[in-house]
N, C-alpha and C positions, 0 to 999 in steps of 0.2 A: 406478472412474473415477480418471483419475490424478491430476486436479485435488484429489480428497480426499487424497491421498498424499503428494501437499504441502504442502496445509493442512498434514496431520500434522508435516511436517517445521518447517515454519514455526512451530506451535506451541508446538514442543521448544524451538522458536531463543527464543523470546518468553518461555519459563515459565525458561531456564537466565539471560538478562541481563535479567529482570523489576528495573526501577526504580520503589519504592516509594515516590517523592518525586513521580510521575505521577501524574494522576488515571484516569489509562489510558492506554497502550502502545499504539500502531498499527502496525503492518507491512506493507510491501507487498515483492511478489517477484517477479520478473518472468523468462519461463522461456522457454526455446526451443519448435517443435516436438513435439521429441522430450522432452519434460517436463525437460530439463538445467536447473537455478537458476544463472540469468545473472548475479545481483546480486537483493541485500537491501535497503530502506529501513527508516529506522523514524523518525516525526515528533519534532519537538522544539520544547519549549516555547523556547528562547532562542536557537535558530539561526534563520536567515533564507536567503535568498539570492535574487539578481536574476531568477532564472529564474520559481524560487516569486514574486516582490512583481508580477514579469509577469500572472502568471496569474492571480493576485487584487487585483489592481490597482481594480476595483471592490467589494472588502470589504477593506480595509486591517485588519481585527481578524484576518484571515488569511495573513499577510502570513507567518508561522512556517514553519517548513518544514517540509513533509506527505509523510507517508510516503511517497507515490505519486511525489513529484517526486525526493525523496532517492534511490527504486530507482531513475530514469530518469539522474540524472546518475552516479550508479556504475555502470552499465551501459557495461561497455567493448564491447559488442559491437554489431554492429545486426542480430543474429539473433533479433532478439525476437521474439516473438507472443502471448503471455499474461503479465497481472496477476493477483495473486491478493492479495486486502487482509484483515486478521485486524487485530480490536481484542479486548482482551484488559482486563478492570476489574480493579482493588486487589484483589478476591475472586479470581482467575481464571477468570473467567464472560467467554466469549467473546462477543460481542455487536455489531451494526452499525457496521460499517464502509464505506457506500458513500461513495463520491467525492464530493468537493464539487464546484461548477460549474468552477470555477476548472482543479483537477486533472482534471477529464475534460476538458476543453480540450486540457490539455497530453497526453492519452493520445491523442486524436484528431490532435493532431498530430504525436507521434511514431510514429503508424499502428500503436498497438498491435491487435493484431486481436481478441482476447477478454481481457474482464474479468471478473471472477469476487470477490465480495466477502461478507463471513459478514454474515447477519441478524441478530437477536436470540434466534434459535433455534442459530445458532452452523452452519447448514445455510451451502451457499455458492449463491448466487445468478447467475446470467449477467446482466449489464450489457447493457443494450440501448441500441445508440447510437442 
């Protein structure tokens, strides 16, 4: 499956700029198609921005910038069709990553078509809208 093929790549991306001042790293990626990587996000404790305070506008402790929204505004293109989200602990134990309400809002509004996000088993899940 080529969605594991990315995970993999994602991975690599996450364990080479791992910040150890995180209590975990999140990542989302978001791909064409033909599995091409359109753009990377990755959340952050002290950035923000309008797009992100939109979509959690009903949880203001959310207000930070999540991975999922970071990939969608790097995304130069509008050839998208799949998300793929990998959280990563201080240990490097890959572990759950699904979307909050918030950021599956803004995936449904960007018409992403499949999301795909790692469990606690580190397996990757399909997102059912």
């Amino acid at each position: 499956m080529k969605e594991y093929a990315i995970l993999n790549k994602l991975i690599l991306k996450m364990k080479q700029e791992y910040d150890m001042s995180k209590c975990y790293n999140l990542y989302a990626c978001i791909v064409d198609k033909k599995g091409n990587i359109l753009s990377i996000g990755q959340n952050s404790y002290i950035k923000t921005h309008p797009v992100q305070y939109r979509y959690n506008l009903h949880n203001p402790e959310k207000i930070f910038l999540h991975a999922e929204i970071d990939a969608l505004l790097k995304c130069k293109s509008d050839n998208y069709h799949t998300m793929i989200i990998c959280r990563m602990t201080k240990s490097g134990t890959i572990t759950m990553a699904k979307p909050c309400t918030g950021c599956m809002k803004a995936l449904k509004d960007y018409n992403i078509k499949k999301v795909y996000y790692t469990d606690n088993q580190g397996n990757l899940v399909l997102l059912n809208f």
